[in-house]
C-alpha positions, 0 to 999 in steps of 0.5 A, spaced: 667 399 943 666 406 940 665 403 933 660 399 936 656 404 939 657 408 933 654 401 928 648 400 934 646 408 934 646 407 925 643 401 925 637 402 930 635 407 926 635 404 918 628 402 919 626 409 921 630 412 915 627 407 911 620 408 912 621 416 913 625 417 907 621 413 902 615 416 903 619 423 903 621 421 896 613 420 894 612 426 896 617 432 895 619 431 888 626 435 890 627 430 894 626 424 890 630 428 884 636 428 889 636 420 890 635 420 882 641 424 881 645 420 885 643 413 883 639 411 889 633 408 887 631 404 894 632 406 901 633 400 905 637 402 910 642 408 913 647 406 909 643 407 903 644 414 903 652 414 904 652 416 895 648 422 896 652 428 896 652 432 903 647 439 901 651 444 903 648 451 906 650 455 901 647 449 896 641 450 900 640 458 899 641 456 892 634 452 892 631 456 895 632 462 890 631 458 883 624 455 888 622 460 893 621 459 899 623 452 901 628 450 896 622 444 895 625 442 901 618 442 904 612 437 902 606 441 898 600 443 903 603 442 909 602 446 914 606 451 916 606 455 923 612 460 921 616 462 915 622 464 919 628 468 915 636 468 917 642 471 915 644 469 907 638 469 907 636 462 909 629 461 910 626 456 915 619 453 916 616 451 923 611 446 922 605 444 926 606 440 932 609 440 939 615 441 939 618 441 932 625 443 933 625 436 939 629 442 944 623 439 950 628 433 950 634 438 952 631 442 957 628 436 961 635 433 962 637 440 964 632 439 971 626 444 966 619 443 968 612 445 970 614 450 976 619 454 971 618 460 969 623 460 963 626 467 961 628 465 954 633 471 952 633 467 945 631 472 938 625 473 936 626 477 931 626 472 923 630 468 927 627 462 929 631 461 935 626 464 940 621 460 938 625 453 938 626 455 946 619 458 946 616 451 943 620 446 947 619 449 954 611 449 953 611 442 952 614 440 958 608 445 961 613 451 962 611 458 963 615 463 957 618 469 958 619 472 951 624 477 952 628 476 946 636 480 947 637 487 948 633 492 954 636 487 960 634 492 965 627 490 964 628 484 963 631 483 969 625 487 972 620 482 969 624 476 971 625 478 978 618 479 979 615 474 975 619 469 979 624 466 972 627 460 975 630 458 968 634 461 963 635 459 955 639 463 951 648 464 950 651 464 955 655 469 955 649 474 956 647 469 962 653 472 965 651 480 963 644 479 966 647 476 973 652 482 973 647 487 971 642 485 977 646 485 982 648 492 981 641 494 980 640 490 987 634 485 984 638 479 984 635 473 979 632 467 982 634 463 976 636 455 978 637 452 972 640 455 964 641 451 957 646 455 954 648 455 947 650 457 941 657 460 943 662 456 946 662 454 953 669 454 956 670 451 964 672 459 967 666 462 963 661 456 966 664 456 973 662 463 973 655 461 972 655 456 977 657 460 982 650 464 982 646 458 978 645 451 980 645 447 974 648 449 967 647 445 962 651 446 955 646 445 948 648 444 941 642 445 934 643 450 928 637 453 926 635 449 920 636 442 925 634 444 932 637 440 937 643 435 936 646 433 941 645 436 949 648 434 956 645 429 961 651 433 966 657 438 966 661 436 961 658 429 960 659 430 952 653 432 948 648 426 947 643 425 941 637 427 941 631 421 938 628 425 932 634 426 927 640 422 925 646 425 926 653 423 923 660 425 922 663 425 915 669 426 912 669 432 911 672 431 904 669 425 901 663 426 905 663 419 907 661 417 915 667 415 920 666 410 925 671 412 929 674 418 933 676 422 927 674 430 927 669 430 921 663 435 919 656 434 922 651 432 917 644 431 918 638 428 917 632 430 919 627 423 919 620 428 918 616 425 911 614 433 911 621 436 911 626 432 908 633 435 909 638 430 908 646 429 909 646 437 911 652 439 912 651 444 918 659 446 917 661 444 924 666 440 926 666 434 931 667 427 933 664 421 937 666 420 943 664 415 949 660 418 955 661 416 963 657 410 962 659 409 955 652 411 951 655 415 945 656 424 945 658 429 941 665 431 943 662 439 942 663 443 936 671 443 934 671 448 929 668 451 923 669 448 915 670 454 911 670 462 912 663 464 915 664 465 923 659 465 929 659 472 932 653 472 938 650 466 936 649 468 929 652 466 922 657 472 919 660 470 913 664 473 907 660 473 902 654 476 907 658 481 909 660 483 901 653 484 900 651 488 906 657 493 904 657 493 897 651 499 896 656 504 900 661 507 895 664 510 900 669 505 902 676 503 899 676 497 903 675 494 910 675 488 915 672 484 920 675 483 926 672 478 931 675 478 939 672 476 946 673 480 951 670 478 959 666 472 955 663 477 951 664 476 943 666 483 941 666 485 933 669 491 930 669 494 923 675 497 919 674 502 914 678 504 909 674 511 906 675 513 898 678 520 899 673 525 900 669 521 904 664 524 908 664 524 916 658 520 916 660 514 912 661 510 919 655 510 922 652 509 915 656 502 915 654 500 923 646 500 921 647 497 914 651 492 919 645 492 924 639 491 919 643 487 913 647 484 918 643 483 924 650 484 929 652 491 932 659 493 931 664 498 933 666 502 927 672 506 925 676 509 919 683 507 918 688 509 913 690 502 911 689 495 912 693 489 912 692 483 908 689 478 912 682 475 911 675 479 910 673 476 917 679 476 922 678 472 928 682 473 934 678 469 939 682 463 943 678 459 946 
């Protein structure tokens, strides 16, 4: 059954692909200079792309240095609404439409509507996250309230008073807000959330549920927009139209059509925007829903070193960068813990000798500002030998 529905979901896409990436090929000659090196010169169908190679991130950050802004990802003239830039750093388009980034399709299962006024407490600062959310609410003729992360007393004061029924942004942070106003006394009225970015297990979403009606978890990177979302509490993540979504063998890269845990790759099926087999390096499997539609089993781990902290992509590499300026450290860690459904993120460091007192708060805004994470920082007088990020989190 489920390597049927898996065949039905590939094939009710080939003509789609066929169409979209043959006219992708004529107009982004980056594109077509892929197909060319991986012998494909037709797309007829879905399984014509199984010899491209998966494009990694960091095979995307490399484009998009030797061609900047976009790698050649994006057709010449079209028309962009925003360049947006995340941590590596990696650079994302908004292209003009509705709703590009197809998370409207997410919130209306969700119960989101016309009536709602959205708190969405997604970052607007060169992330496109904010955005994302911003774009999929008002197409479903939602009120935004752009409030962004951090100053939650305020925005519980806008909330309550602009009667925010609805909340986008990670669950974790749903949680500090409910806390919060309730010790302020202004209890929000929100009734219905889609969460994301962060794990969402049954203790942390029983908790939300005791204070707001309808939670629903989301899955999407910043590079994709939304690939899978719940129709119910933990009903599995359905696929959104908009986009092919497969899981591959994380090796071979082939595409599995069983329950097999493999990494999701991507294929964004938009002539202007063709970004095709990426590899967001998130691991999942298929799975069959109640009625026996085709989910997502979530995200299930990670391939290679970089880890997710708040919602945002920390990695080794980032991380050298960031430090490297600094001559004032021997050595240092990352050590990533969860502490009452909050990720919490502390930096080690090893001081060379004659080191000046400052060096800790000169290491925490190189975090903040190259980074984009606040972190606890502290000196040690040594370090165990163990990975540059260390995370302890059990889920």
């Amino acid at each position: 059954m489920l390597a049927d529905r898996i065949s039905h979901y590939v094939h009710s896409l080939d003509a789609t692909v066929a169409a979209t990436l043959t006219e992708a090929a004529a107009r982004v000659p980056a594109f077509a200079s892929r197909l060319t090196a991986a012998g494909i010169d037709h797309i007829g169908k879905v399984a014509d792309l199984d010899r491209l190679p998966v494009l990694g991130k960091d095979d995307l950050i490399q484009a998009q240095q030797a061609d900047p802004p976009f790698g050649g990802a994006v057709a010449p003239n079209t028309r962009l609404r925003k360049v947006f830039a995340s941590p590596g750093p990696l650079f994302e388009p908004q292209l003009a439409g509705t709703d590009p980034w197809r998370w409207g399709e997410a919130l209306r299962a969700a119960g989101f509507g016309p009536d709602d006024v959205v708190l969405n407490c997604f970052s607007y600062h060169l992330s496109p996250a904010g955005a994302m959310f911003e774009e999929g609410a008002l197409a479903l003729g939602a009120t935004v309230i752009p409030a962004g992360v951090g100053n939650q007393e305020l925005q519980i004061q806008v909330a309550v008073r602009a009667g925010a029924s609805a909340f986008t942004g990670l669950p974790s942070y749903l949680k500090a807000l409910v806390e919060m106003a309730a010790s302020l006394g202004e209890p929000l009225a929100i009734r219905r959330a889609l969460v994301t970015a962060e794990p969402l297990p049954d203790s942390l979403r029983d908790w939300i549920m005791s204070h707001v009606d309808t939670v629903h978890q989301a899955y999407g990177t910043a590079e994709t927009g939304l690939l899978g979302y719940e129709t119910a509490p933990n009903s599995g993540l359905a696929v959104p139209v908009g986009v092919l979504v497969q899981i591959c063998d994380p090796t071979t890269g082939a595409p599995v059509s069983d329950d097999s845990v493999g990494q999701v790759v991507v294929t964004l099926l938009r002539p202007d925007q063709p970004l095709v087999r990426f590899g967001t390096g998130d691991l999942s499997a298929w799975r069959l829903g109640e009625d026996s539609s085709l989910r997502l089993a979530g995200v299930l781990g990670r391939i290679g070193e970089a880890v997710k902290v708040r919602g945002m992509f920390l990695h080794p590499r980032q991380a050298a960068q960031a430090l490297a300026a600094e001559a004032g450290i021997a050595a240092y860690r990352f050590v990533i813990d969860r502490v009452d459904h909050r990720d919490t993120l502390r930096c080690e460091l090893v001081p060379v000798p004659g080191a000046d007192a400052e060096l800790p708060d000169r290491v925490r805004e190189v975090i903040r500002s190259r980074l984009r994470l606040a972190a606890d920082v502290v000196c040690v007088a040594a370090l165990d030998a163990g990975p540059v990020l260390d995370d302890r989190r059990i889920w």
